[in-house]
Each structure stands twice: as structure tokens, then as C-alpha cells.
C-alpha atoms as an extended CHARMM CRD file, in Angstrom:
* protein
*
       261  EXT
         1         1  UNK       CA              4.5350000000       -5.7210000000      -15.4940000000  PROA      1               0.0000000000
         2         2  UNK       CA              0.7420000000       -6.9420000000      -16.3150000000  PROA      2               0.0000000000
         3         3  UNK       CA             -0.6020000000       -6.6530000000      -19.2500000000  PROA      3               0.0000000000
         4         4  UNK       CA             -4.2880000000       -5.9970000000      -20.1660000000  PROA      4               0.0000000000
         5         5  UNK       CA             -6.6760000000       -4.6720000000      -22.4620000000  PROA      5               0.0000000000
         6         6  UNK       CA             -8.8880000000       -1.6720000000      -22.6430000000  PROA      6               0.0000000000
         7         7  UNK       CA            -12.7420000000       -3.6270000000      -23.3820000000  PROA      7               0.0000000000
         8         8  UNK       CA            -16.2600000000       -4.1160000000      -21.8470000000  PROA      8               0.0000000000
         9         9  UNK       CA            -17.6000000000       -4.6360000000      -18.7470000000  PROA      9               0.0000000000
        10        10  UNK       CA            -20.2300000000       -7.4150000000      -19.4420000000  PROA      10              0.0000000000
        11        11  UNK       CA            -20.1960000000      -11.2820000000      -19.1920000000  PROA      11              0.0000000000
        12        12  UNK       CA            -18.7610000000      -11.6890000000      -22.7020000000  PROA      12              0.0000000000
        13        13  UNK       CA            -15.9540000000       -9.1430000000      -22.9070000000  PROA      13              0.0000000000
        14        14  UNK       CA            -14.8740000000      -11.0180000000      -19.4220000000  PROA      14              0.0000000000
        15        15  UNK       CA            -15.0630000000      -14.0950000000      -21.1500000000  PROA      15              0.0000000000
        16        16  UNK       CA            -12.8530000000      -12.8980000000      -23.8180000000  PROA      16              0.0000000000
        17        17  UNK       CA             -9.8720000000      -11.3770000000      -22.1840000000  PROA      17              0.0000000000
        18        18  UNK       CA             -9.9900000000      -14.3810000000      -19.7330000000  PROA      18              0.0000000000
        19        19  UNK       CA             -9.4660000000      -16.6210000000      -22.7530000000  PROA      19              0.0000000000
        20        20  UNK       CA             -6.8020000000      -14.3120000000      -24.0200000000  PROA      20              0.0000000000
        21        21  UNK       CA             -5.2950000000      -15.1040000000      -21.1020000000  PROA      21              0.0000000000
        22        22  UNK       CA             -4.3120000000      -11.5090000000      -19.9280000000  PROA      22              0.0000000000
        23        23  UNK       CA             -3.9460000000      -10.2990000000      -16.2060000000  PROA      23              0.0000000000
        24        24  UNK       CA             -7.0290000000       -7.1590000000      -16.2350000000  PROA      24              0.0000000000
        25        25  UNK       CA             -9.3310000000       -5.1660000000      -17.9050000000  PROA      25              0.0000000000
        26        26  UNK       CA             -9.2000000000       -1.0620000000      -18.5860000000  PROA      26              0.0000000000
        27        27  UNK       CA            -12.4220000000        0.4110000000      -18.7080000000  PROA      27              0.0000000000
        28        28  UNK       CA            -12.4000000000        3.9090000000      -20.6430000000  PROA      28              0.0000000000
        29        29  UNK       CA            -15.7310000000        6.1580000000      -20.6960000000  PROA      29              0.0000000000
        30        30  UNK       CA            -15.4320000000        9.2990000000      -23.2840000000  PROA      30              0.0000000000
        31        31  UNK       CA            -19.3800000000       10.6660000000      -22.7850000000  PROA      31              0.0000000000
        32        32  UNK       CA            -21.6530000000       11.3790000000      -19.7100000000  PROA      32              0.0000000000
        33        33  UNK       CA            -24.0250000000        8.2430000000      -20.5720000000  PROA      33              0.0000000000
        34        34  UNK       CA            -20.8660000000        5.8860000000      -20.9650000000  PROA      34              0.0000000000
        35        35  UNK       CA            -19.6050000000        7.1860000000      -17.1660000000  PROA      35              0.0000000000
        36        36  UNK       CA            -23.5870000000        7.1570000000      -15.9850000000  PROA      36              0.0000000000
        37        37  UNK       CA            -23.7960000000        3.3270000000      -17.4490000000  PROA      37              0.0000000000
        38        38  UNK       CA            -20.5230000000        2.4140000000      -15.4520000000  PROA      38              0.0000000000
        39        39  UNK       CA            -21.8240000000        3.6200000000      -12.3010000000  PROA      39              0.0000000000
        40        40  UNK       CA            -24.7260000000        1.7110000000      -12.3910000000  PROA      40              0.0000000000
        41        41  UNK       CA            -23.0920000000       -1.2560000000      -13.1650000000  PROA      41              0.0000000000
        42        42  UNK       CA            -21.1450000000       -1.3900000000       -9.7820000000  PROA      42              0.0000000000
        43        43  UNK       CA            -22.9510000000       -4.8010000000       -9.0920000000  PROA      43              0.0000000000
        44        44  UNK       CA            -22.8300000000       -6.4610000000      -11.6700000000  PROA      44              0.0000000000
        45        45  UNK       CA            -19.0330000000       -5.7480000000      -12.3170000000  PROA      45              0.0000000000
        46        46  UNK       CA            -17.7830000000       -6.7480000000       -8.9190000000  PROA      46              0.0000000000
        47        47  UNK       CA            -19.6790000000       -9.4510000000       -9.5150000000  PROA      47              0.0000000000
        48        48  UNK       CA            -17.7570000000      -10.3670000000      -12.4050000000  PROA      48              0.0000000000
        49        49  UNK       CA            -14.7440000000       -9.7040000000      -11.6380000000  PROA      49              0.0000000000
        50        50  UNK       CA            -15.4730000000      -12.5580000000       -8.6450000000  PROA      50              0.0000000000
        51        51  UNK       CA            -16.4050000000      -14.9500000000      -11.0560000000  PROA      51              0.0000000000
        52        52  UNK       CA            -14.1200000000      -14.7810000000      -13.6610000000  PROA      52              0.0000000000
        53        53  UNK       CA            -11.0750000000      -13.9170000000      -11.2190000000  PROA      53              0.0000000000
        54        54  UNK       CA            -10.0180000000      -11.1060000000      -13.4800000000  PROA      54              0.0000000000
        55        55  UNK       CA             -9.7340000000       -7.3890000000      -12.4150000000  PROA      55              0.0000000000
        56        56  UNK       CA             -9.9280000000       -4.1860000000      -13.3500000000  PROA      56              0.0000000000
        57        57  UNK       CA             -6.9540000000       -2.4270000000      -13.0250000000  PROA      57              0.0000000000
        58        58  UNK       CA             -7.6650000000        1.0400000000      -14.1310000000  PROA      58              0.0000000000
        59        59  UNK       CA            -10.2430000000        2.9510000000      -15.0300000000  PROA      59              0.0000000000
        60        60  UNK       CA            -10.4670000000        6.5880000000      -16.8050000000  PROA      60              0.0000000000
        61        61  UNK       CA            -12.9390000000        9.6750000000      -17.5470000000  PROA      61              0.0000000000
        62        62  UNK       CA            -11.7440000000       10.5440000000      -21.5540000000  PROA      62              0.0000000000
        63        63  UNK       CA            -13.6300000000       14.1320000000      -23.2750000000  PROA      63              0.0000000000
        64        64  UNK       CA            -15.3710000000       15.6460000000      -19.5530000000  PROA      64              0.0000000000
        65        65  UNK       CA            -15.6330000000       19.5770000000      -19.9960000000  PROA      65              0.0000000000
        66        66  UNK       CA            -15.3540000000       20.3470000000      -16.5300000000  PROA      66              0.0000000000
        67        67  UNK       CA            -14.0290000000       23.7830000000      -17.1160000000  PROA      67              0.0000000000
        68        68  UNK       CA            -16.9370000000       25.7640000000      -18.7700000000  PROA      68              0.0000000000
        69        69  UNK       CA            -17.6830000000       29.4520000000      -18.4120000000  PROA      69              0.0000000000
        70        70  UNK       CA            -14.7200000000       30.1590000000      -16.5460000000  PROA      70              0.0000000000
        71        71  UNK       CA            -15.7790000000       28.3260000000      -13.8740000000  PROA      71              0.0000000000
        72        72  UNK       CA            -15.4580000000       24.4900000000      -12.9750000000  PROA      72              0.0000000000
        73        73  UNK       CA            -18.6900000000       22.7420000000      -13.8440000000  PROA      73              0.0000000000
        74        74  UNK       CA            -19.8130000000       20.9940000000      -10.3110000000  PROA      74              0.0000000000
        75        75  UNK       CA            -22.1220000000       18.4180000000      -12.5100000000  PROA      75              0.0000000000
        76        76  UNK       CA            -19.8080000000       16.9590000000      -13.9740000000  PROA      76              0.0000000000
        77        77  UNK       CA            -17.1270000000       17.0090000000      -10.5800000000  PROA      77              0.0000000000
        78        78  UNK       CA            -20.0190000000       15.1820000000       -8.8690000000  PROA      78              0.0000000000
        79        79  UNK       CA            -20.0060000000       12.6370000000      -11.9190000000  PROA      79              0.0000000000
        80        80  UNK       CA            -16.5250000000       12.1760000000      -11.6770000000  PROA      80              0.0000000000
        81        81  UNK       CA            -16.4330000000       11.6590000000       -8.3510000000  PROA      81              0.0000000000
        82        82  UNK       CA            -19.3830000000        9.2690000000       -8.1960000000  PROA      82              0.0000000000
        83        83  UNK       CA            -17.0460000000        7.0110000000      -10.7850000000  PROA      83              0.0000000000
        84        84  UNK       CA            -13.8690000000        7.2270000000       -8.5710000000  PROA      84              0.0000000000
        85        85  UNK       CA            -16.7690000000        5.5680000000       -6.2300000000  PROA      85              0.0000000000
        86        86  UNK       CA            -17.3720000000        2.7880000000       -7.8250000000  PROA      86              0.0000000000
        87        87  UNK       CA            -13.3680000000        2.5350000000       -9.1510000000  PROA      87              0.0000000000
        88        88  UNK       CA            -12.5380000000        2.4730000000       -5.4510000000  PROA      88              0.0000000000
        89        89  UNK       CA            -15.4120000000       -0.1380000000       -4.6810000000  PROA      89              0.0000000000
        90        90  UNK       CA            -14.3290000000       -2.7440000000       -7.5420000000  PROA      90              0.0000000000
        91        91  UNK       CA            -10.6170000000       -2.3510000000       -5.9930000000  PROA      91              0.0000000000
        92        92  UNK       CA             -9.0130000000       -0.3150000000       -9.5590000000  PROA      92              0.0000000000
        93        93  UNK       CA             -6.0720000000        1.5370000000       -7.9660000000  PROA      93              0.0000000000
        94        94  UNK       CA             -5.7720000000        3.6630000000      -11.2400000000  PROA      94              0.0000000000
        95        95  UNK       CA             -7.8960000000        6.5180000000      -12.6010000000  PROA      95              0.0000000000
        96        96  UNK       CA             -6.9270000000        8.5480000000      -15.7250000000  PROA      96              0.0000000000
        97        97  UNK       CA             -8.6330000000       12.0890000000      -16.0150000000  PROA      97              0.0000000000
        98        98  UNK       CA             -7.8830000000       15.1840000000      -18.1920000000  PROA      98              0.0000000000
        99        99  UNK       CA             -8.7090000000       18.9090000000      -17.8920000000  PROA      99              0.0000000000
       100       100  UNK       CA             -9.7350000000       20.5790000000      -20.9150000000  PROA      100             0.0000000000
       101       101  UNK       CA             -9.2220000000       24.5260000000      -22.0900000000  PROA      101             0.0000000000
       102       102  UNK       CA            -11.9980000000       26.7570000000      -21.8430000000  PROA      102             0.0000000000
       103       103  UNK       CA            -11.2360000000       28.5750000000      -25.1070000000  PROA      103             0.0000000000
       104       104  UNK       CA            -12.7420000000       31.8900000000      -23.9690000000  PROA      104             0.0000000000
       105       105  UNK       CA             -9.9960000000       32.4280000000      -21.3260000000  PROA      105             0.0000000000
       106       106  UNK       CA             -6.5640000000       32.9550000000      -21.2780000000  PROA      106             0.0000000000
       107       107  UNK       CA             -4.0710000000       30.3400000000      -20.4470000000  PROA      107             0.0000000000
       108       108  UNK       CA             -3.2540000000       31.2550000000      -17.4790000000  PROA      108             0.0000000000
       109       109  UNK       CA             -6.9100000000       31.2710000000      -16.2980000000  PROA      109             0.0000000000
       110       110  UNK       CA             -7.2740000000       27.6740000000      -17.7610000000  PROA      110             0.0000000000
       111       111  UNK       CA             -4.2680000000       27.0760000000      -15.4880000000  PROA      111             0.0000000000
       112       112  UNK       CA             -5.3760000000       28.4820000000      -12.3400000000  PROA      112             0.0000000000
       113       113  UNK       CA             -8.8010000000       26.4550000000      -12.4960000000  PROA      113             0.0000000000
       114       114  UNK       CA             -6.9940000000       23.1480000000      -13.5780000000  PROA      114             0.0000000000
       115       115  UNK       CA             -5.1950000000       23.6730000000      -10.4830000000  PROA      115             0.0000000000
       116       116  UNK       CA             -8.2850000000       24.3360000000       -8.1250000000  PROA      116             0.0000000000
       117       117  UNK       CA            -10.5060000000       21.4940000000       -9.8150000000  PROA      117             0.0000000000
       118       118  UNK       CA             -7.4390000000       18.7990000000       -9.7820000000  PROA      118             0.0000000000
       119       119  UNK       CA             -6.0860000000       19.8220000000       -5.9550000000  PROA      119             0.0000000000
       120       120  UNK       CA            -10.0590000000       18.8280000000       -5.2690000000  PROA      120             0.0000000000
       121       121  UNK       CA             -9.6300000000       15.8190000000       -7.0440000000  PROA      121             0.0000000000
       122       122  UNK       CA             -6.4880000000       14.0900000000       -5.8110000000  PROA      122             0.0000000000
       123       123  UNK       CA             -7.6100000000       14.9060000000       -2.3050000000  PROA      123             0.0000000000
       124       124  UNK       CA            -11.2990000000       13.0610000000       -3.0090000000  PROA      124             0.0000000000
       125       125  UNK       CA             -9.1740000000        9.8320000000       -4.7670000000  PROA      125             0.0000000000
       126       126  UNK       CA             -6.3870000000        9.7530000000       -2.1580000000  PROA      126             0.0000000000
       127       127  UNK       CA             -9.1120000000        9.2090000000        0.4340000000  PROA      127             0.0000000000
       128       128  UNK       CA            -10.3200000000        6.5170000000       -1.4240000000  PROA      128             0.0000000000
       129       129  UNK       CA             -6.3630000000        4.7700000000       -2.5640000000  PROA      129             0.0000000000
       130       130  UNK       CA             -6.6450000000        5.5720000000       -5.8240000000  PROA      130             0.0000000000
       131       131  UNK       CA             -4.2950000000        7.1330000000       -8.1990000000  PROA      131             0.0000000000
       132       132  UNK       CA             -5.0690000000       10.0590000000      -10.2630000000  PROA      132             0.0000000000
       133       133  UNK       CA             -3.0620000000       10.1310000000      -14.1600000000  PROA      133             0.0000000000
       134       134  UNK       CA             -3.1290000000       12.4910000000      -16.4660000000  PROA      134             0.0000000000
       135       135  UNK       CA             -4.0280000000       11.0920000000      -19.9620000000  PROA      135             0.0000000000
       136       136  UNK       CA             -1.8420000000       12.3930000000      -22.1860000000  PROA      136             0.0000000000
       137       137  UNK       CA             -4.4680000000       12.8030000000      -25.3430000000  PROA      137             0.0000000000
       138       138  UNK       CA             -5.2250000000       16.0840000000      -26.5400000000  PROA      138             0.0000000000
       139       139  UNK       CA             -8.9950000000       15.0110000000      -26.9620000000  PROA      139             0.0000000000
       140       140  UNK       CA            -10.5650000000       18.0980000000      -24.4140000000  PROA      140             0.0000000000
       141       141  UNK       CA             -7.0510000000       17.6600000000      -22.7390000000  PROA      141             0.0000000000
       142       142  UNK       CA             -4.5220000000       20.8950000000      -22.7590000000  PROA      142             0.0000000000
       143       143  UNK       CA             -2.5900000000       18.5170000000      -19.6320000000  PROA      143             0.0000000000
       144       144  UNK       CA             -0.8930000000       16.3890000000      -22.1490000000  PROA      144             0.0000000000
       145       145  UNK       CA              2.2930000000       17.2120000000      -22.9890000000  PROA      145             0.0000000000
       146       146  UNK       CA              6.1440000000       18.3450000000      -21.6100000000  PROA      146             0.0000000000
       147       147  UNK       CA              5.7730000000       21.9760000000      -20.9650000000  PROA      147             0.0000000000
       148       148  UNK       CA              2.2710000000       21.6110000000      -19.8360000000  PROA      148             0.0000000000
       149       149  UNK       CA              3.5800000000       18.6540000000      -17.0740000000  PROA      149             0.0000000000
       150       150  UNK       CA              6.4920000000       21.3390000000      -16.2170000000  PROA      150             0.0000000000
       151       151  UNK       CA              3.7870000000       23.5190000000      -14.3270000000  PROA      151             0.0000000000
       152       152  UNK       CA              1.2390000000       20.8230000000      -12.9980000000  PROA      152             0.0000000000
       153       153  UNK       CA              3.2240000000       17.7610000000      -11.7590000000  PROA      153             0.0000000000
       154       154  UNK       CA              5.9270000000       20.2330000000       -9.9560000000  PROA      154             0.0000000000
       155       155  UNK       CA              2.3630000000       21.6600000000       -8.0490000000  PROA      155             0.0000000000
       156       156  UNK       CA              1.3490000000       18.1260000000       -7.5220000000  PROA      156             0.0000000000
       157       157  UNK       CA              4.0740000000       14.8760000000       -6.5870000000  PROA      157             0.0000000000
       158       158  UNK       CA              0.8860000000       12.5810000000       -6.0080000000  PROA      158             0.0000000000
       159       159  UNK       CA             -0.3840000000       13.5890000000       -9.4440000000  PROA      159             0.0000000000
       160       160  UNK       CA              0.7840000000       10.8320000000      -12.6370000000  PROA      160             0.0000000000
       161       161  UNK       CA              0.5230000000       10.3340000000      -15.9900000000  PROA      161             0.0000000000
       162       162  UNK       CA             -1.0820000000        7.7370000000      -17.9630000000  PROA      162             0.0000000000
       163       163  UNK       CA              1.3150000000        7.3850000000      -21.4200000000  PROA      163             0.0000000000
       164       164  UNK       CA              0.5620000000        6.4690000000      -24.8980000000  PROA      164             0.0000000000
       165       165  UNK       CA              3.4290000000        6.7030000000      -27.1360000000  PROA      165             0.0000000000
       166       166  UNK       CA              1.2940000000        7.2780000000      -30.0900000000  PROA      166             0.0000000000
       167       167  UNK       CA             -0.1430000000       10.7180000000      -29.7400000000  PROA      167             0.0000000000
       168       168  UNK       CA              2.6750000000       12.4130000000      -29.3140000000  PROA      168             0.0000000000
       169       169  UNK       CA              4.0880000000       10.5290000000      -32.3450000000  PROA      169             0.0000000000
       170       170  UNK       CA              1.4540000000       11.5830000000      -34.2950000000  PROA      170             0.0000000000
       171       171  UNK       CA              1.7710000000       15.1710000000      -33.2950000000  PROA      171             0.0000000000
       172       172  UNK       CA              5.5770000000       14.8060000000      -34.8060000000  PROA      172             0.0000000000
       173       173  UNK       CA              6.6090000000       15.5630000000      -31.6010000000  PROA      173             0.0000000000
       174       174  UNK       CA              9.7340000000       13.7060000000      -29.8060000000  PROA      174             0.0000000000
       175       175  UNK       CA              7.9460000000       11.1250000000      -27.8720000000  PROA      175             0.0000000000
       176       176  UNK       CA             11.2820000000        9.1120000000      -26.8610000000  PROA      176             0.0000000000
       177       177  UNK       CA             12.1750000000       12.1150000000      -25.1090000000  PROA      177             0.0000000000
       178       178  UNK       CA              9.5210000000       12.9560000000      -23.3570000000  PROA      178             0.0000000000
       179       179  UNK       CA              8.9500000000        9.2190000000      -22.1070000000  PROA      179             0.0000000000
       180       180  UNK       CA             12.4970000000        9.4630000000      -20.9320000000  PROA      180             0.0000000000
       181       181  UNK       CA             12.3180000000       12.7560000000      -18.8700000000  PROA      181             0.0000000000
       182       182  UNK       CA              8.5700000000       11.0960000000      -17.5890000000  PROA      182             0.0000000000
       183       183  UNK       CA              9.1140000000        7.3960000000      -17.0270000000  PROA      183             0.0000000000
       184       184  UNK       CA              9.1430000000        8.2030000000      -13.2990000000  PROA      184             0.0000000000
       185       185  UNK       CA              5.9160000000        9.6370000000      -13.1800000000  PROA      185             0.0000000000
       186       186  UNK       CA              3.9120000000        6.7910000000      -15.4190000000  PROA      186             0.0000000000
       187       187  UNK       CA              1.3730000000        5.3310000000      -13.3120000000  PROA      187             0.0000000000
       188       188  UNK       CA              0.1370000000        3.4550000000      -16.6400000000  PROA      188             0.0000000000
       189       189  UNK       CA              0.7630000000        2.7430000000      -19.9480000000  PROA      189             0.0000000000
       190       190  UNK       CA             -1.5070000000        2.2770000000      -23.1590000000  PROA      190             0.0000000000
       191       191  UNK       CA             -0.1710000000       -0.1130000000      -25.8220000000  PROA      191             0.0000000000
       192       192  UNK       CA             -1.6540000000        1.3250000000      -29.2690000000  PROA      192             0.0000000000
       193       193  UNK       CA              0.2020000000        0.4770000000      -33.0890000000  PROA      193             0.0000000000
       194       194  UNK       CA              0.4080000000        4.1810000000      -34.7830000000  PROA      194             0.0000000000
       195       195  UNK       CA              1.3050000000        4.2050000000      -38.7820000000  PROA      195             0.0000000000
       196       196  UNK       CA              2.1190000000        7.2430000000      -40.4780000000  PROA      196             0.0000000000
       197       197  UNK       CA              3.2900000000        7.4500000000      -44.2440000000  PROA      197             0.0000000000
       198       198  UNK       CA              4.2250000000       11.0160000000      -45.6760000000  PROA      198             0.0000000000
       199       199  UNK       CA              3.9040000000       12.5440000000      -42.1220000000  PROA      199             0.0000000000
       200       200  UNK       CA              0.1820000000       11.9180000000      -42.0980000000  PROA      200             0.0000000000
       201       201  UNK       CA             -1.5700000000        9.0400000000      -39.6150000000  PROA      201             0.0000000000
       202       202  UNK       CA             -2.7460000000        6.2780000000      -41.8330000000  PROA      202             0.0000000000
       203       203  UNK       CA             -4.0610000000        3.7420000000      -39.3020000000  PROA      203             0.0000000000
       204       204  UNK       CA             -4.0230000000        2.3410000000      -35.9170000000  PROA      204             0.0000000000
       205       205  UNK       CA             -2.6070000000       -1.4740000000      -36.8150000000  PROA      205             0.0000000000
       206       206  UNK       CA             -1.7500000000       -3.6670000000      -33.8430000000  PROA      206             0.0000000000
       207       207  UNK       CA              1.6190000000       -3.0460000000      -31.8660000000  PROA      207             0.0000000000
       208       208  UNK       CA              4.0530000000       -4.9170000000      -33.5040000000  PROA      208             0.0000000000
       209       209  UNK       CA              3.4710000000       -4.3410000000      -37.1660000000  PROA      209             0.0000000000
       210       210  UNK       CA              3.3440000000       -0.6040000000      -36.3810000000  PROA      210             0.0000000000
       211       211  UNK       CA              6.0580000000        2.7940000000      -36.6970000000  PROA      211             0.0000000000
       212       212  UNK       CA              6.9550000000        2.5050000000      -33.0920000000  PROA      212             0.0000000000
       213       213  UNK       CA             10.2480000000        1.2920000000      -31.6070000000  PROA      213             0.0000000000
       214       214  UNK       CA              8.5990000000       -1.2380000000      -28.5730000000  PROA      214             0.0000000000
       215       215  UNK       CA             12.3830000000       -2.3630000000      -27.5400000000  PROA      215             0.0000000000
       216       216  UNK       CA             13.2370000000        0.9750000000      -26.9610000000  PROA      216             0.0000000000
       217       217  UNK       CA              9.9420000000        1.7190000000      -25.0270000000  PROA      217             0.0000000000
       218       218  UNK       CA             10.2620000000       -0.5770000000      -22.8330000000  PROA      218             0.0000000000
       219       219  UNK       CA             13.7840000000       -0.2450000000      -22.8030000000  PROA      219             0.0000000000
       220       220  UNK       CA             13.3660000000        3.3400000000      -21.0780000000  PROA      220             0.0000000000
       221       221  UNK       CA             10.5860000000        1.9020000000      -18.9660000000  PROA      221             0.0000000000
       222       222  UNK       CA             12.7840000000       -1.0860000000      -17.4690000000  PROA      222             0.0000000000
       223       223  UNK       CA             15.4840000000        1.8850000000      -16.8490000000  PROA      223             0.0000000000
       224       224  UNK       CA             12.8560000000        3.9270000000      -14.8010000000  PROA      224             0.0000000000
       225       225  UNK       CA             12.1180000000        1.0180000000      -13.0220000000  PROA      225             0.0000000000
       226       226  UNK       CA              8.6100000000        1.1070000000      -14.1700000000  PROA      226             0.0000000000
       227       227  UNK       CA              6.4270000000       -2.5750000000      -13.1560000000  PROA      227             0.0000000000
       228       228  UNK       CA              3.2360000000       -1.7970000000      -13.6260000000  PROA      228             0.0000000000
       229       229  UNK       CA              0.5960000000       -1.7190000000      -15.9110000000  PROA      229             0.0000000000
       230       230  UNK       CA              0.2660000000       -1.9000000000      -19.7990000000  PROA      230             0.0000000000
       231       231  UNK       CA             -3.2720000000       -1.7220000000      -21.5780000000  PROA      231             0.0000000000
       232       232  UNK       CA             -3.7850000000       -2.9980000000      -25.1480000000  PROA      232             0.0000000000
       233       233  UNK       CA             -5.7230000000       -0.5040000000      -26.7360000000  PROA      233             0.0000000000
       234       234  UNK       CA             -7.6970000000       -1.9360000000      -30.4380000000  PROA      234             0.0000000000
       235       235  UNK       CA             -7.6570000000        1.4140000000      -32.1420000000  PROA      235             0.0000000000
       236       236  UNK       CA             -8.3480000000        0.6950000000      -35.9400000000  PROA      236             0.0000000000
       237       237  UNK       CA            -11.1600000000        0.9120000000      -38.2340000000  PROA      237             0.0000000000
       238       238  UNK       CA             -9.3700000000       -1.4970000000      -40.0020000000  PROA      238             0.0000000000
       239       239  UNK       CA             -8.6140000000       -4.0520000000      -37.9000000000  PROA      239             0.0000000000
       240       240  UNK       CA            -11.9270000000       -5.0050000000      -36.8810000000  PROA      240             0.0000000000
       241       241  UNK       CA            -14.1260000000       -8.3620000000      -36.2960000000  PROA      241             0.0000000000
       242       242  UNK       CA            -11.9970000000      -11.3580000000      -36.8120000000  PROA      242             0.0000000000
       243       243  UNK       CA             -8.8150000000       -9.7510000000      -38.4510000000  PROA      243             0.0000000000
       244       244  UNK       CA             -9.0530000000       -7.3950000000      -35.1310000000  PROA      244             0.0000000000
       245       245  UNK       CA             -9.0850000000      -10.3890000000      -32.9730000000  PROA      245             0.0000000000
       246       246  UNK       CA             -6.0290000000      -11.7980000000      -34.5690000000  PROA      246             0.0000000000
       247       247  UNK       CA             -4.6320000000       -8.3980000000      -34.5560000000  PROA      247             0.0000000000
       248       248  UNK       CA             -5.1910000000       -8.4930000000      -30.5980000000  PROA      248             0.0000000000
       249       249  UNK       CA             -3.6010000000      -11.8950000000      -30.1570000000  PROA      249             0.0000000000
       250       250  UNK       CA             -0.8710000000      -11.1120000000      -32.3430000000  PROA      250             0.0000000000
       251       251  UNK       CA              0.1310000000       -8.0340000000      -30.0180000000  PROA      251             0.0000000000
       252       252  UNK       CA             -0.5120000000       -9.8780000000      -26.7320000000  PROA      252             0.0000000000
       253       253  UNK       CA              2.3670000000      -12.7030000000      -27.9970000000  PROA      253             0.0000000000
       254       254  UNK       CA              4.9610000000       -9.5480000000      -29.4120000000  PROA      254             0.0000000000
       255       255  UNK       CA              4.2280000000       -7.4440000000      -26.0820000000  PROA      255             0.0000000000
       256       256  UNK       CA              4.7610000000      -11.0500000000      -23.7760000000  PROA      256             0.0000000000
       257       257  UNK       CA              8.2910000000      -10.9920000000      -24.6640000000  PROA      257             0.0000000000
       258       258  UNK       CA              9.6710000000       -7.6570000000      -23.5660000000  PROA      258             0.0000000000
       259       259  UNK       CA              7.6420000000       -8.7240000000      -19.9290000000  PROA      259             0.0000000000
       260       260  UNK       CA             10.2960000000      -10.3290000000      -17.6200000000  PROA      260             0.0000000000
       261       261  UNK       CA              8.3670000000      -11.7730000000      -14.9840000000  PROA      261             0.0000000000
């Protein structure tokens, strides 16, 4: 397995997983301007990744609407596809996407265009060798979850998820489960703390000081044979500046050990 963190793509957030000493970078973009930014930078991120001999391993499109007005929105497919560009150009062989519900419709209308706009999609990345996950975050995401996996991934074999044990913990839902029946299918894996007290989230602290079992985890991901990658995601409005940097190293030396290279 590798292990990386989601951050930047300028000189200093280079600088700064280099010195953590981790194997990549995630890059995540949740708004058009984010995803417009990223394309531009095509350059200047190959570029860096040349000089700092660190690369980008995956890349993903969080919070598109590309299902409006019962219809799929062709701006923002042309956006999307314009990123799995540049993902293919900087050599990322990963790229998480998710399909949200167009509220006015029925379910099974949500379905049948989720279908059309991702069939489009996997055909565009194959062409290009890269890997399309699901993200399985609700955030404009109705793709994220066991039943909803039931109906897409039988449609699609090429089709993977991208997993992050934490949302469906929040959600009280039986994430050990559902990473069990799914190991097979993880393309990628986020590595975000989660504490709840009373049933309610209370804060995103680093993993390792956090509600969730990480033996276990990666207990079921050793037994799916899973050797890919993991992505440290900093998730707290608590554990910012310098306590959030310790917070990062801490979780980089606890996640180390359950890596058998």
C-alpha cells in the first residue's frame, strides 16, 4: 500500500508532504472554480511533480450537479472531462466522481440518467487509463452506499469505489459490513478520524485518536487483497495550524504500521 495525503498543488504543499515523507498527493476539487484552477495548472503541476519526485496519485470531482432538469448538464460533462485531461496528462491513474439526485424526479429517473452520464464517462477515462470511483459521500452523491452499489456496479465491472469509513459511520450505518461485502471493488481509500459522543459527530480528530477500529480496517482490506492507495484526509476545525500538523504526523506514524511493505 502507499500512503498519501489529500493537499495543494503548489510549490509549498509539495514541499510539505515531501518532508512528511509520504509516497503522493490527492487533489480534491468540490466547486467549478477549484476544477477550472486545476486545469490550468497542468504545467505547472507536472512540473512539480518532476522536481520534487512526488506524484499524484488520484484525483476527484466532489459537489458537480451534472444531473439538472432532468437532463445531464453537458457544461459541466465537458468540465469533467477536461479534468480527466489533465489527470491523464500528470499520469494519476485514479479519478473519484459522484452523481447527484435531481430532486424533482423520481428515483428511477435519477437512475436511468446516472447510468447514461456514467456509461459516457468510463468510456472517455478508459481511453485515457484512468479509473473511475465512486466517492462514497452523500455531499450531491445518491451513489454512495450498499443498495445504491447493488444496481450500478452490477451495470458496470470497470466502475470502483473510492471508501471512507467515516461517513457511513456517521450515518450510524454498518460500515464494517459494507467494507467487507466492497473491499473488492476499492480502487482507493481515504484515511479520516470520525468522533461521535451521544450518537452525534463531534469532530474530525486525526486517525488514531479517533472512534474507528483501523486494525480491523485494514484487517478486511489485507483479506481482499487490497495494495493500493490510502489518502490522509485533515478534516477538523479543530485540528488546525500547528496542532493540525502534529495531528498529520501523528497519523502518518499510527497508519505506517498496519503497511507491510
Amino acid at each position: 500500500m502507499k500512503l498519501g495525503i489529500i493537499e495543494g498543488y503548489t510549490k509549498d504543499r509539495f514541499e510539505y508532504v515531501k518532508r512528511l515523507g509520504l509516497d503522493f498527493i490527492e487533489v480534491c476539487t468540490n466547486f467549478d472554480p477549484e476544477t477550472e484552477d486545476f486545469i490550468k495548472s497542468r504545467d505547472d503541476i507536472k512540473s512539480l511533480i518532476k522536481e520534487f519526485d512526488l506524484p499524484i496519485l488520484s484525483v476527484g470531482r466532489w459537489n458537480a450537479e451534472v444531473i439538472k432538469n432532468n437532463a445531464i448538464d453537458r457544461s459541466v460533462v465537458d468540465m469533467i472531462k477536461k479534468q480527466i485531461d489533465v489527470v491523464s496528462d500528470i499520469g494519476s491513474p485514479i479519478f473519484n466522481l459522484g452523481v447527484n439526485r435531481d430532486k424533482e424526479q423520481s428515483l428511477f429517473r435519477n437512475y436511468v440518467l446516472a447510468v447514461e452520464y456514467l456509461e459516457e464517462m468510463l468510456e472517455y477515462a478508459k481511453k485515457r487509463g484512468i479509473t473511475l470511483a465512486l466517492y462514497n459521500c452523500d455531499w450531491n452523491n445518491f451513489l454512495c452506499r450498499d443498495k445504491t452499489w447493488e444496481v450500478v456496479l452490477s451495470h458496470f465491472p470497470d466502475l470502483m469505489i473510492k471508501y471512507d469509513c467515516s461517513h457511513p459511520y456517521e450515518a450510524g450505518e454498518d460500515y464494517i459490513s459494507e467494507l467487507t461485502k466492497w473491499a473488492h471493488r476499492i480502487a482507493h481509500m481515504h484515511i479520516k478520524g470520525v468522533l461521535k459522543v451521544n450518537g452525534q459527530g463531534l469532530d474530525d480528530p486525526p486517525a488514531g485518536i479517533d472512534d474507528l477500529p483501523w486494525p480491523k480496517i485494514f484487517a478486511i482490506l489485507y483479506r481482499a487483497g487490497y495494495d493500493k492507495t490510502l489518502s490522509i484526509e485533515p478534516h477538523s476545525g479543530v485540528w488546525t495550524g500547528d496542532l493540525g500538523d502534529r495531528g498529520v504526523e501523528f497519523t502518518v506514524n499510527y497508519i505506517r504500521q498496519f503497511i507491510l511493505r
